[in-house]
C-alpha positions, 0 to 999 in steps of 0.5 A: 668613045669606044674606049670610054664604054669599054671601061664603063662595061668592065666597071659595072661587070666588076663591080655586080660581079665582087660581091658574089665572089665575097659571099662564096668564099668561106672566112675559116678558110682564107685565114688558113690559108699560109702567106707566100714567104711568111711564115707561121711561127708556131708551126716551125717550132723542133719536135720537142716545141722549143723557144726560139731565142737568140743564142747567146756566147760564152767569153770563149766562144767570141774569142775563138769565133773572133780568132777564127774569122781572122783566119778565115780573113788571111786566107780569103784575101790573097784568092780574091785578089787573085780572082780579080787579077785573072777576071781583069785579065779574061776582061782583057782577052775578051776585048782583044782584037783576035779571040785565043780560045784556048788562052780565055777557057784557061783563064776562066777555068782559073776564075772558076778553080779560085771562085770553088776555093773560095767557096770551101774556105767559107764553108769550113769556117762556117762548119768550125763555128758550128762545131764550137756551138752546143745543141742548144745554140745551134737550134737557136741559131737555126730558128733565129731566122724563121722568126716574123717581125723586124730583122730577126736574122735577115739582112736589110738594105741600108736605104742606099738603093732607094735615094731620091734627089730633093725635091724642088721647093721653088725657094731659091737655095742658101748655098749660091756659092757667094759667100755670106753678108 
């Protein structure tokens, strides 16, 4: 019961209370008001107030971008199969029956010098490909991101993490196992 009135109260306080604060509140101010994570587009435009397209390539430059990922390729595989080998093997010293100190900082000074080398081969590559833009498609590139709407240069996910089971439609199912009449 005490519950019921206090629910009663605060709705009755909620809803004598809304309209004050919707009559204080100025309009020109609330749409002025820029919305966490989206932003304005016409506000981050260059200095020179540049259209943001998508930036387009050359023949050549597809080539030489696709030449350099299979570098980038040959040389990130063999230091992430050495990563996993030595995080399988920091796994393994970690579960052992007697902790060797000296032997799992060793391992994971290994996993953190393989994780940095990493790193810079995916920045130098990312540097060569913008070493091989013109000003123009580095800004395209650069405001490509900023743009609103649906996937203008911002990942998704492929739906995977959001599957449901089927619902139950209470009708028996067609695939019992038995084979067909």
């Amino acid at each position: 019961m005490k519950f019921a009135v206090a629910l009663f109260a605060l709705t009755l306080l909620a809803q004598t209370a809304t309209p004050t604060f919707a009559q204080t509140s100025d309009s020109s101010e609330i749409a002025n008001v820029p919305i966490e994570g989206k932003a304005n587009i016409n506000a981050l435009g260059g200095a020179d107030g540049a259209a943001r397209v998508k930036p387009k390539f050359t023949d050549e430059q597809k080539e030489k971008f696709y030449e350099m990922k299979n570098k980038m390729l040959s040389e990130v595989g063999p230091k992430k199969v050495a990563l996993a080998e030595e995080q399988r093997l920091l796994k393994d010293l970690l579960t052992q029956d007697s902790l060797d100190r000296k032997a799992i900082l060793g391992a994971q000074d290994k996993i953190n010098s393989l994780r940095t080398a990493l790193a810079n081969v995916h920045l130098a590559y990312r540097m060569d490909i913008q070493a091989q833009l013109t000003p123009e498609q580095r800004k395209a590139i650069r405001y490509h991101g900023l743009k609103s709407g649906k996937n203008h240069g911002k990942r998704r996910h492929s739906g995977k993490l959001n599957r449901r089971a089927p619902r139950a439609t209470g009708q028996e199912s067609t695939t019992t196992g038995a084979a067909p009449d």
